[in-house]
N, C-alpha and C positions, 0 to 999 in steps of 0.2 A: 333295825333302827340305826340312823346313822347320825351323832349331834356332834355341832359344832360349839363347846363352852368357851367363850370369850367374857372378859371383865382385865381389871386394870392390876398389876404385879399387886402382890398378896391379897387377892379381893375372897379369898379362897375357893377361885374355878378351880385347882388341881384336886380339891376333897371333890368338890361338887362331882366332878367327872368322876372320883374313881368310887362314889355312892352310885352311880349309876348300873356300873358293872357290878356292882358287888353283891351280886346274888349269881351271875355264873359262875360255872364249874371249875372255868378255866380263863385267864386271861392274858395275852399277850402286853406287857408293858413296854413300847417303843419308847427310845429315848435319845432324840435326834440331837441332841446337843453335844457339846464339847464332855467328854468322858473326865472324870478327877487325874487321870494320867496324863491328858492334855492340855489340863488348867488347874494350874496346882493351889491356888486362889483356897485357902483355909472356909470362907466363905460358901463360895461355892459347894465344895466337900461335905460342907454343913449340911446344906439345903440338900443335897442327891444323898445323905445318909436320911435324912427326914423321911422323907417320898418312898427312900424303901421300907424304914421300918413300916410306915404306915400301911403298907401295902401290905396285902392275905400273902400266905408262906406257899400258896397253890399258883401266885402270878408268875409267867416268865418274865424275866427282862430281855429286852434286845436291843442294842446299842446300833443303831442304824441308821442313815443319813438318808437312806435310798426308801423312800416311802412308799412308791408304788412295790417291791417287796414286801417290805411290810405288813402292806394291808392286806396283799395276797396269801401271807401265811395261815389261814382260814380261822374259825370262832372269832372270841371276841378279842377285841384290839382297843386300846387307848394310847394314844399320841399325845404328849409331853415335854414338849410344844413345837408349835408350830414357828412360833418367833426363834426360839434356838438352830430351827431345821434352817431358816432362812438364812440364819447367819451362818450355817457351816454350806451350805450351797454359796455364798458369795463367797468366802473364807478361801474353801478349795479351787473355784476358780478362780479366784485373786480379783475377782470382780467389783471389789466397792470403786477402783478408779478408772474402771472403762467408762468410756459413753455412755449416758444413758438408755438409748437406745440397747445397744448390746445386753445391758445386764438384763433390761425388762422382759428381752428375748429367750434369755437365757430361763428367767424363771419359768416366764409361760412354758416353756418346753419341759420344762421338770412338773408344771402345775397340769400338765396335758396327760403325764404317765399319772400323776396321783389322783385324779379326779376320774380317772379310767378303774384304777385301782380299786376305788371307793366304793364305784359304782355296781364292781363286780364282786367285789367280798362278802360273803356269805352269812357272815354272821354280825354281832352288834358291834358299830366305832364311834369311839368318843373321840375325837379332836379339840386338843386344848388351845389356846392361841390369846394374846394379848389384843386386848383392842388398842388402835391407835388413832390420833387424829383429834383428840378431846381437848386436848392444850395449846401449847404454844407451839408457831412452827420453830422447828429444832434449827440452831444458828449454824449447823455444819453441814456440808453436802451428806454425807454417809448418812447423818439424821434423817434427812430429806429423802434422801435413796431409801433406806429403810422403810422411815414412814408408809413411801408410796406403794412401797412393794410389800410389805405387811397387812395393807388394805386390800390392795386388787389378791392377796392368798387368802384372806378371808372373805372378800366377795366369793371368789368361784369355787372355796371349796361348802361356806357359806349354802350358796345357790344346790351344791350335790348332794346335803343334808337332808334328811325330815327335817331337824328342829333345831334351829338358835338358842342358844341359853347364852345369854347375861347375868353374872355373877359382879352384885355391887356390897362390899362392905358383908361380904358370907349369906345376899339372900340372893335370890335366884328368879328371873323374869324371864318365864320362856316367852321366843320373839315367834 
């Protein structure tokens, strides 16, 4: 089974998703985001201390940008989030001030190894992922970049799923 949980920052998809795996044996915790070594943000530290208490003492973590890895490290997998991965893929390429074109390029070609990934992994993925696009347009380009390219990673990894979950305010609509 492969779900996509999306919903809006604190809507609690990250519980929602890790109820899902929480009856295997064993679970891979991906965590595509900026590590508390590379963002020293007391905040931040917070929230990635939260996420692991909360987690079974059987899950691994794996601190990994590189998804299609990832997903290929076999059983079950949940990814944490998909919006953080986006931002260390433009990060690392230094990509939020290219041309538009380029970056979109850029993604798709990362979104071509993940969704390959997905498709071949053997056991249960959760992908967590912010939805966007429900408010206002963002008054910055990077906003706007983001926005766009936030969407088109949850259409297409969306589309390689069994099942959509939306998570609004802790209840949960599968789509």
């Amino acid at each position: 089974m492969k779900v996509l949980v999306t919903g809006g920052v604190r809507s609690g998809k990250s519980r929602h998703a890790e109820e899902l795996l929480v009856g295997e044996p064993a679970v891979t915790y991906v965590a595509p985001g900026p590590t508390t070594d590379e963002d020293p943000d007391p905040d931040w530290a917070d929230r990635v201390a939260a996420h692991r208490e909360r987690r079974p003492a059987s899950w691994t973590t794996l601190e990994s940008r590189d998804l299609g890895a990832a997903l290929a490290c076999g059983g079950a997998v949940l990814v944490d989030c998909l919006g953080t991965w986006l931002t260390a893929v433009l990060d690392e390429a230094g990509a939020w001030e290219q041309p538009s074109a380029e970056v979109h390029a850029l993604v798709a070609s990362r979104l071509t190894v993940a969704v390959a990934a997905l498709s071949a992994a053997p056991g249960p993925v959760v992908l967590v992922t912010n939805e966007v696009g429900l408010g206002v347009v963002p008054a910055h380009r990077s906003g706007r970049l983001f926005r766009d390219l936030l969407g088109t990673v949850n259409q297409t990894l969306g589309a390689a799923c069994d099942e959509v979950h939306l998570v609004v305010a802790g209840r949960v609509l599968v789509l």
